[in-house]
PDB file with one MODEL, atoms N, CA, C and O in Angstrom:
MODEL        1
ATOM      1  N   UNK A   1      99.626  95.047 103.283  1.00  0.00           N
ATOM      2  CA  UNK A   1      99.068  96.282 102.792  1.00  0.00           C
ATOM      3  C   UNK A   1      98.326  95.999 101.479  1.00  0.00           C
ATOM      4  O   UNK A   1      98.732  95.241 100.598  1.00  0.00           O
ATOM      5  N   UNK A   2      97.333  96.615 101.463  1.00  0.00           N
ATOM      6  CA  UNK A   2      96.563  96.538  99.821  1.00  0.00           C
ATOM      7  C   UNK A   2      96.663  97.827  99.318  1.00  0.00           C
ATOM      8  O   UNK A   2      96.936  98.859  99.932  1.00  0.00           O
ATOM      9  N   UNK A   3      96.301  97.592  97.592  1.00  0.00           N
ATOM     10  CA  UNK A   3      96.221  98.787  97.008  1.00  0.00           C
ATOM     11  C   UNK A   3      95.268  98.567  96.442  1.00  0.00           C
ATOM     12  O   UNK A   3      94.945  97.484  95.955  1.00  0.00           O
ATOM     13  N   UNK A   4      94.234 100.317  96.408  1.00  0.00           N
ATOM     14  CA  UNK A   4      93.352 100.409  95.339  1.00  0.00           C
ATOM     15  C   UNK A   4      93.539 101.701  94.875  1.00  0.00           C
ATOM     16  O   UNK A   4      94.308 102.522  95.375  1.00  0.00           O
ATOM     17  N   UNK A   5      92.626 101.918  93.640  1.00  0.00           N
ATOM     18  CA  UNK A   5      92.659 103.073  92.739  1.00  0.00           C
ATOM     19  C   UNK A   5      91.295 104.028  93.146  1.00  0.00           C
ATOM     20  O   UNK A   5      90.185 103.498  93.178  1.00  0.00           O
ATOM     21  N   UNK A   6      91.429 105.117  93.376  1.00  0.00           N
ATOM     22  CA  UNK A   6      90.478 106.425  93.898  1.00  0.00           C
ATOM     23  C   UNK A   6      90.121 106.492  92.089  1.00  0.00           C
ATOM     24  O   UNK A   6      90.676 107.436  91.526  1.00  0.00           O
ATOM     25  N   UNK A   7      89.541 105.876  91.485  1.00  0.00           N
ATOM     26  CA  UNK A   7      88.615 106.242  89.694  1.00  0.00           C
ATOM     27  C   UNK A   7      88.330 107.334  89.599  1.00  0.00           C
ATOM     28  O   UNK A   7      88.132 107.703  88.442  1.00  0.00           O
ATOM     29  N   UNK A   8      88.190 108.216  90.529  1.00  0.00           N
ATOM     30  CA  UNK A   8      87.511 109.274  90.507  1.00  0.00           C
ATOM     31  C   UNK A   8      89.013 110.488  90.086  1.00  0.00           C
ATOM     32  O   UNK A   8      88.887 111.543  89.464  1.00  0.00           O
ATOM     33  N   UNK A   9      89.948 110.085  90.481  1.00  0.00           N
ATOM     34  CA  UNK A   9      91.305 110.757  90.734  1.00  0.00           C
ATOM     35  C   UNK A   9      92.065 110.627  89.395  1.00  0.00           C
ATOM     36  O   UNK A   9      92.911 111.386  88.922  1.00  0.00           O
ATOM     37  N   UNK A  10      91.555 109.479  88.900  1.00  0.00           N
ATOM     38  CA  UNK A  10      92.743 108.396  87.697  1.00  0.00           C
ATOM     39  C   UNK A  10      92.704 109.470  86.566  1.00  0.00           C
ATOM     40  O   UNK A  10      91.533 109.818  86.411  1.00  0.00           O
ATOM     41  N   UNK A  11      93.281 109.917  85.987  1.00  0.00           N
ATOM     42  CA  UNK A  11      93.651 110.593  84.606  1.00  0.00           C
ATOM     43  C   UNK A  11      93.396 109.778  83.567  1.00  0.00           C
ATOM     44  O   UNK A  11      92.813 110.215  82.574  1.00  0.00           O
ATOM     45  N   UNK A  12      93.771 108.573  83.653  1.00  0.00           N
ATOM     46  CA  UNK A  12      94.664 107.526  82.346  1.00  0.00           C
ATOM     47  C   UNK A  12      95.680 107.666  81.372  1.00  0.00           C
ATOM     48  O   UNK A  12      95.636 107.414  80.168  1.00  0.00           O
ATOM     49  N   UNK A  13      96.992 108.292  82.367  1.00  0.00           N
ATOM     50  CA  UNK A  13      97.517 108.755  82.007  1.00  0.00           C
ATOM     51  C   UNK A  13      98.646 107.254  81.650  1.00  0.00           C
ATOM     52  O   UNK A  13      99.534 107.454  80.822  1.00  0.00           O
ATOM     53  N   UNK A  14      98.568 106.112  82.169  1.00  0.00           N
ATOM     54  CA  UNK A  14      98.838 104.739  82.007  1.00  0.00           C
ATOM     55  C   UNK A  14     100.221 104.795  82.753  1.00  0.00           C
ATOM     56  O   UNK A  14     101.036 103.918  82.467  1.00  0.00           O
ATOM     57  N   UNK A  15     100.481 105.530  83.470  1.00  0.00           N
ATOM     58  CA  UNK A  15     101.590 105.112  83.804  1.00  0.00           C
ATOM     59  C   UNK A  15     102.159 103.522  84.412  1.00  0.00           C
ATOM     60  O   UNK A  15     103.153 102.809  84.274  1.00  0.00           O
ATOM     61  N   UNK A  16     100.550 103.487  85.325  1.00  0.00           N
ATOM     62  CA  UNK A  16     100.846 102.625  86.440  1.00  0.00           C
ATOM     63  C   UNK A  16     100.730 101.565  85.959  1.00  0.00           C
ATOM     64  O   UNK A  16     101.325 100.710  86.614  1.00  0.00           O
ATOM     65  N   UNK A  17     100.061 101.070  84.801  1.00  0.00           N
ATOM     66  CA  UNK A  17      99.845 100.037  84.152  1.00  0.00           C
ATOM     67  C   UNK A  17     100.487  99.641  82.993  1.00  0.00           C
ATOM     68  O   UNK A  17     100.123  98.550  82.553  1.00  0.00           O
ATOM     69  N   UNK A  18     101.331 100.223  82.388  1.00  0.00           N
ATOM     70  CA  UNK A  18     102.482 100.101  81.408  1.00  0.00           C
ATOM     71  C   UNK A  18     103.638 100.138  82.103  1.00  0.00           C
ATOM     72  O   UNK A  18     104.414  99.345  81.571  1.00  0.00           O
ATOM     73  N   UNK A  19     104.179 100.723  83.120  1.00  0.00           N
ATOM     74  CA  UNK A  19     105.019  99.952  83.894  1.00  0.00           C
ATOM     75  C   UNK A  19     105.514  99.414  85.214  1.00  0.00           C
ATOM     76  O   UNK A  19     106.661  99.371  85.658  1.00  0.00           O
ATOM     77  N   UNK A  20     104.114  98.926  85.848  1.00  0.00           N
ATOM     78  CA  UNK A  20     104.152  97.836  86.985  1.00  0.00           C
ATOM     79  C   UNK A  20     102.877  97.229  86.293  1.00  0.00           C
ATOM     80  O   UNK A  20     101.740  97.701  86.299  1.00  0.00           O
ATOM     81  N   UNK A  21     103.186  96.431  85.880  1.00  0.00           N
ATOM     82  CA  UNK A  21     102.189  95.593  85.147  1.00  0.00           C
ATOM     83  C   UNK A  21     102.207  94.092  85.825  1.00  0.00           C
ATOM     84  O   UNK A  21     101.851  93.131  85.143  1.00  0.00           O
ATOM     85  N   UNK A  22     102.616  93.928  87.134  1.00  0.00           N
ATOM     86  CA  UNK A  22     102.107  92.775  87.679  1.00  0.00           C
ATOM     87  C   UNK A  22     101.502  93.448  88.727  1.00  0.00           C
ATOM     88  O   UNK A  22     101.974  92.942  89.745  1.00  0.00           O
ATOM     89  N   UNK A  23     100.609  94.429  89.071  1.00  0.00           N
ATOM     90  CA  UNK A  23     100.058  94.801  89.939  1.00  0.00           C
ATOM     91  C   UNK A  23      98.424  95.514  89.304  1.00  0.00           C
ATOM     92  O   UNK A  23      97.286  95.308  89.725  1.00  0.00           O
ATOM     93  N   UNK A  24      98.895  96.376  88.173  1.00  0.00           N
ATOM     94  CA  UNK A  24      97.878  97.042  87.619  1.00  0.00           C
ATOM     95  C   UNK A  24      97.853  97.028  86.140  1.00  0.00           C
ATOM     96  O   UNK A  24      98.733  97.286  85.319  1.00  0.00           O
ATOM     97  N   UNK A  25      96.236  96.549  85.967  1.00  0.00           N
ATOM     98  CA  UNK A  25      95.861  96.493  84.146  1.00  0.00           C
ATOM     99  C   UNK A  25      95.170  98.303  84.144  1.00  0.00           C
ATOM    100  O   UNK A  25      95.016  99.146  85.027  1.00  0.00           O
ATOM    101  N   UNK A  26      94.866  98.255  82.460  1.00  0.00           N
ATOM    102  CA  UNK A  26      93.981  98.910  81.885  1.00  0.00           C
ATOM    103  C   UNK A  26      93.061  98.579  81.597  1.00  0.00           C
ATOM    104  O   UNK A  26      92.934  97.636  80.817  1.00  0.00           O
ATOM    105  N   UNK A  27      91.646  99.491  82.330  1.00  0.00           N
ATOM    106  CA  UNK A  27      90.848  98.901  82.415  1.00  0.00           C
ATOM    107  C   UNK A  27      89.533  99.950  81.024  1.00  0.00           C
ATOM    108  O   UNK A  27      89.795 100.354  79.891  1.00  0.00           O
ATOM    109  N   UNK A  28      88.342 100.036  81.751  1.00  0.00           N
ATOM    110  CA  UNK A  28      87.627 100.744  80.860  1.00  0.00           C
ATOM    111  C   UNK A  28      87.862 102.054  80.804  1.00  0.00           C
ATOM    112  O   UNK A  28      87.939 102.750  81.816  1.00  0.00           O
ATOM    113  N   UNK A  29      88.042 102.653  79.191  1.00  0.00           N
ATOM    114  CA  UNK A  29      88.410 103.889  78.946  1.00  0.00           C
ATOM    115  C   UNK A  29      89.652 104.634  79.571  1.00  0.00           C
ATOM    116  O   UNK A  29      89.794 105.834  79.803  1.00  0.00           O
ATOM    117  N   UNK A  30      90.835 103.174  79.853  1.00  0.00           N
ATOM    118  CA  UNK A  30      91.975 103.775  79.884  1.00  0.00           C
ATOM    119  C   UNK A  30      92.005 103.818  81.428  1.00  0.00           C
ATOM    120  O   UNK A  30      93.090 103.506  81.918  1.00  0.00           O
ATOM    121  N   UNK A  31      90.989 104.157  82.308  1.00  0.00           N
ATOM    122  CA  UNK A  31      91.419 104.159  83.880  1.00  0.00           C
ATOM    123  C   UNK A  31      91.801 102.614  84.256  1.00  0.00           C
ATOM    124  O   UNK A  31      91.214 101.575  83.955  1.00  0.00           O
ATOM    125  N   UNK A  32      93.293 102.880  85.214  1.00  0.00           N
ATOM    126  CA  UNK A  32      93.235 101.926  85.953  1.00  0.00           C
ATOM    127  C   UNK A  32      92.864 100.933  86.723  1.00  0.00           C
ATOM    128  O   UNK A  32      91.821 101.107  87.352  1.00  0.00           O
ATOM    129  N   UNK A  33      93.388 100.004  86.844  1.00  0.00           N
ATOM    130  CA  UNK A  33      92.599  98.420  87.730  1.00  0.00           C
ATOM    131  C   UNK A  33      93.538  97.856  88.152  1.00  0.00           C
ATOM    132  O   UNK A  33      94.430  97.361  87.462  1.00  0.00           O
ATOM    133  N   UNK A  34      93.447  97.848  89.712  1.00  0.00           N
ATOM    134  CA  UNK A  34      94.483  96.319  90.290  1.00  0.00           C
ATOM    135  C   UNK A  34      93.734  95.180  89.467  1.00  0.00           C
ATOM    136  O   UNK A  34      92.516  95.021  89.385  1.00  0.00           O
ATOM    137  N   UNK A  35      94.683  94.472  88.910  1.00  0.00           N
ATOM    138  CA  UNK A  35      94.533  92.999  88.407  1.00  0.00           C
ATOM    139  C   UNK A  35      93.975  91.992  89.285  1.00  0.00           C
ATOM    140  O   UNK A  35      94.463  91.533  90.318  1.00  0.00           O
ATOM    141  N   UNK A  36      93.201  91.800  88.885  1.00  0.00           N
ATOM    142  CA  UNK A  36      91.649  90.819  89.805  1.00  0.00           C
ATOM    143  C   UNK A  36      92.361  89.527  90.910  1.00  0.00           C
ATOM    144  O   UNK A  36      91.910  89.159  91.995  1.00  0.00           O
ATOM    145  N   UNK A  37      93.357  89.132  90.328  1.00  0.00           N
ATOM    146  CA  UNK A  37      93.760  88.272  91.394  1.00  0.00           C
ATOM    147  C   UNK A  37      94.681  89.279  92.905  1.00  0.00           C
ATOM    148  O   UNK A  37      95.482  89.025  93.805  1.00  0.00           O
ATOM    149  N   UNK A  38      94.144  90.102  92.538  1.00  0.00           N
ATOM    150  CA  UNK A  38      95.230  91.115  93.728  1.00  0.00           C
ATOM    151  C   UNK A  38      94.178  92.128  94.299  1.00  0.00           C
ATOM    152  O   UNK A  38      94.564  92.812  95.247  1.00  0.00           O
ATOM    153  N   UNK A  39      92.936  92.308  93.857  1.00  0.00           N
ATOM    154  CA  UNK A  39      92.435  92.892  94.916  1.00  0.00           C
ATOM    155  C   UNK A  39      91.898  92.494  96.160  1.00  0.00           C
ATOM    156  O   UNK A  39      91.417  91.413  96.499  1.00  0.00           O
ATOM    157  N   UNK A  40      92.100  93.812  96.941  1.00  0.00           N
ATOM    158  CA  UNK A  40      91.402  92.917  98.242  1.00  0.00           C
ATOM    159  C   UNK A  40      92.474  92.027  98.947  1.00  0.00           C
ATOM    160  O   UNK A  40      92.235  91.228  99.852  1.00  0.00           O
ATOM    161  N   UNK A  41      93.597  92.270  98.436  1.00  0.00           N
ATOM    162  CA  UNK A  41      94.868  90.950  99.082  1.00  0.00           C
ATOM    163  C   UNK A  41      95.756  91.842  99.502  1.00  0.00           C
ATOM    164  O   UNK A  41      95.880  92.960  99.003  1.00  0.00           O
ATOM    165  N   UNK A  42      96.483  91.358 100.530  1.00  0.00           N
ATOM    166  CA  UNK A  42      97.574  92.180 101.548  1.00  0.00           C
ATOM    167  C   UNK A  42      98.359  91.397  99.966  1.00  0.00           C
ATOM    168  O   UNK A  42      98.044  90.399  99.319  1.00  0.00           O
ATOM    169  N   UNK A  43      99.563  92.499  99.789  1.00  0.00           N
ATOM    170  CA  UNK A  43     100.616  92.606  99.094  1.00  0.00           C
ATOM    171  C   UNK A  43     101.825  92.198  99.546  1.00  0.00           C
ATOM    172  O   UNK A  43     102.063  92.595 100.687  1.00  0.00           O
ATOM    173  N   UNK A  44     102.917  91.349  98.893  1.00  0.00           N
ATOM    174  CA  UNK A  44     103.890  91.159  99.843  1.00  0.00           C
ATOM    175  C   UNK A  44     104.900  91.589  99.074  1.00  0.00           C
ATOM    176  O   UNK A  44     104.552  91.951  97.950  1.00  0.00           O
ATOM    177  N   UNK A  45     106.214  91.674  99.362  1.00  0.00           N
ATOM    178  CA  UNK A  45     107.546  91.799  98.902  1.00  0.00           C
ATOM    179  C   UNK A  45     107.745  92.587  97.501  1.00  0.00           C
ATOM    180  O   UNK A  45     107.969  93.797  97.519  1.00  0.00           O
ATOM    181  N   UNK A  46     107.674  92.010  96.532  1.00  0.00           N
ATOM    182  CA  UNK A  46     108.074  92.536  94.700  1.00  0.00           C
ATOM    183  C   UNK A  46     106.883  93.126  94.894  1.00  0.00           C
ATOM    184  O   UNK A  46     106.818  94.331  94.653  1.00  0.00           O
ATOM    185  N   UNK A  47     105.769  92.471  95.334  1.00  0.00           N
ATOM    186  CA  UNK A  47     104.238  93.405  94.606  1.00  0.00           C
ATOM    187  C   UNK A  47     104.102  94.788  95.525  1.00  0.00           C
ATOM    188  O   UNK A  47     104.032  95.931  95.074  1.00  0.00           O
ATOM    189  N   UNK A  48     104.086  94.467  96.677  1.00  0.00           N
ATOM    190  CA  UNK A  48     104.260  95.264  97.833  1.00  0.00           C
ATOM    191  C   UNK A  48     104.763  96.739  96.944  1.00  0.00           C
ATOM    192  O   UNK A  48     104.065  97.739  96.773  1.00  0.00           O
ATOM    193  N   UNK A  49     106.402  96.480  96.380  1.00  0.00           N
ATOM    194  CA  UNK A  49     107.345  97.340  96.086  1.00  0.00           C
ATOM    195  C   UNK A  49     106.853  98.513  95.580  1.00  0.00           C
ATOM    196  O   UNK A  49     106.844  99.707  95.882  1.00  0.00           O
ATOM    197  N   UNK A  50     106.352  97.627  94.515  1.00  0.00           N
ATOM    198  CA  UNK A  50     105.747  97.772  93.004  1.00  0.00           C
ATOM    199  C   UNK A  50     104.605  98.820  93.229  1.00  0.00           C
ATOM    200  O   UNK A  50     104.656  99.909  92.657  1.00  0.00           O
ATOM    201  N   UNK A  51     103.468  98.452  94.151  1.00  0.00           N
ATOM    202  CA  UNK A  51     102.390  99.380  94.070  1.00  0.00           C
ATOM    203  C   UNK A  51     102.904 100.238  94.851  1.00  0.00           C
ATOM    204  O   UNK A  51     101.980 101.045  94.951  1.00  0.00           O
ATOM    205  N   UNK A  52     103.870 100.688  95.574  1.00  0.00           N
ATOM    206  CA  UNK A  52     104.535 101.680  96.437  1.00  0.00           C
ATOM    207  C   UNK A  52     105.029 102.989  95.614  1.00  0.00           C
ATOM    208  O   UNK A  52     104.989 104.214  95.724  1.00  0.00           O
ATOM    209  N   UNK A  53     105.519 101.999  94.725  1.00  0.00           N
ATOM    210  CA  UNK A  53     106.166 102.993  93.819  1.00  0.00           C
ATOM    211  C   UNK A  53     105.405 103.433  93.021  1.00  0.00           C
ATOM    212  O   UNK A  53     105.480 104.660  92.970  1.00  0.00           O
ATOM    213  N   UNK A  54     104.340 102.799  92.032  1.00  0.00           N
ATOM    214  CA  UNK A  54     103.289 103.336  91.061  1.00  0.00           C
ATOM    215  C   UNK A  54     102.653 104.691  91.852  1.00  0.00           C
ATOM    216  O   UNK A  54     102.584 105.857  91.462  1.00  0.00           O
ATOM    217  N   UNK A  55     102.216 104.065  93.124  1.00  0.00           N
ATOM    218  CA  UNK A  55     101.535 105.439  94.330  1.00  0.00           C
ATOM    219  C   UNK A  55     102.792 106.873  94.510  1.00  0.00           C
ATOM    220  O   UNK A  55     102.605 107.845  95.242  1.00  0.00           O
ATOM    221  N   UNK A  56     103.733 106.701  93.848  1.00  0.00           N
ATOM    222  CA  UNK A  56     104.513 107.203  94.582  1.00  0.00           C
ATOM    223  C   UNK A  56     104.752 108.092  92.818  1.00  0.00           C
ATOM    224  O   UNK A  56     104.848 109.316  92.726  1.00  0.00           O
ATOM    225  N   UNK A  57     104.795 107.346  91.870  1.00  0.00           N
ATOM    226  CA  UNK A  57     104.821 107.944  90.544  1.00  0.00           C
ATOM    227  C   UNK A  57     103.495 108.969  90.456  1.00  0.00           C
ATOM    228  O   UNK A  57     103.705 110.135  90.120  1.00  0.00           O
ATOM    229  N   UNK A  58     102.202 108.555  90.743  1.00  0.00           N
ATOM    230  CA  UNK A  58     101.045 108.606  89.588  1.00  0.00           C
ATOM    231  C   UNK A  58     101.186 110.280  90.283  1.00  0.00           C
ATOM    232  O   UNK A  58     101.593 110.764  91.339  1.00  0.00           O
ATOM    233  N   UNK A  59     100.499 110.861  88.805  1.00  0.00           N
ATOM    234  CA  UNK A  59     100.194 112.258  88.901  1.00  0.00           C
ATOM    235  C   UNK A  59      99.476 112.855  89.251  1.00  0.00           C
ATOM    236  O   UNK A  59      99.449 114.085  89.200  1.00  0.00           O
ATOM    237  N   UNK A  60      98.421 111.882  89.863  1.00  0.00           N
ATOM    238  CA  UNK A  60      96.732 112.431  90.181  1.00  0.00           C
ATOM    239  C   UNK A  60      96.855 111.854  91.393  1.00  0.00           C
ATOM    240  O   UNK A  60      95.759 111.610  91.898  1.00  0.00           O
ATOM    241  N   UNK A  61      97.883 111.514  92.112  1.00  0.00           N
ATOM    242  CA  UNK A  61      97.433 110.127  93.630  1.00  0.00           C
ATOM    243  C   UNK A  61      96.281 109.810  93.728  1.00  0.00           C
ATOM    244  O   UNK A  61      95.422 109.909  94.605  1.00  0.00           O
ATOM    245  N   UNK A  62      96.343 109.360  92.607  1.00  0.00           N
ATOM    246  CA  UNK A  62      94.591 108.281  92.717  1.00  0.00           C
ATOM    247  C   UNK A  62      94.983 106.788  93.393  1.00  0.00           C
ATOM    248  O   UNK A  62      94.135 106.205  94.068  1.00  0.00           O
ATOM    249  N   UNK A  63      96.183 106.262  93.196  1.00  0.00           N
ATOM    250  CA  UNK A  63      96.924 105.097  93.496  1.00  0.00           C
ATOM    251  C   UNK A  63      96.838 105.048  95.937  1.00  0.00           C
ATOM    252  O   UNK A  63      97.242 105.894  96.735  1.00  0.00           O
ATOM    253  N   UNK A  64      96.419 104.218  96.090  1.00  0.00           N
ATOM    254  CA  UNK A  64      96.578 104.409  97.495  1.00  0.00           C
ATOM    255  C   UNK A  64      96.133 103.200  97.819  1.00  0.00           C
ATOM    256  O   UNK A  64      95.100 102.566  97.601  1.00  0.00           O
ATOM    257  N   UNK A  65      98.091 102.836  98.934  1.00  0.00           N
ATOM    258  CA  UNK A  65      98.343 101.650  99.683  1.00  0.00           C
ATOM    259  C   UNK A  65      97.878 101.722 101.221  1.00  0.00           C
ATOM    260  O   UNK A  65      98.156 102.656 101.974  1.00  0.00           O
ATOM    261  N   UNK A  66      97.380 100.971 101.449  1.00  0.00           N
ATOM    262  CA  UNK A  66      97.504 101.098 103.164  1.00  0.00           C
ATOM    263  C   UNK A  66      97.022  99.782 103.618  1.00  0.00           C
ATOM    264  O   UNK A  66      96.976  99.523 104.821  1.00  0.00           O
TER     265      UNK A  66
ENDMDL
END
């Protein structure tokens, strides 16, 4: 499964990136970014978890696995 961020959705409200921070940085003006070595890549196990749950936190579901 991969994850990306809907920018258009993102608040910057930082959740997802202050705490799953092996999946997602801060990027320009505070909106989110999967961390460059992870986009575009099926996710496995811990990371997998990780962006499950950020998608599952964020307040705007801008966050979306599939």
């Amino acid at each position: 499964m991969k994850v990306h961020i809907e920018k258009d959705l993102c608040t910057s409200c930082g959740i997802c990136y202050e705490t799953f921070v092996n999946v997602f940085v801060e990027g320009e003006e505070g909106i989110s970014e999967v961390k460059d070595d992870l986009k575009g890549k099926d996710l496995k196990d811990s990371l997998l978890k990780e962006a499950i749950s950020a998608a599952e936190e964020c307040p705007a579901g801008a966050i979306v696995v599939k």
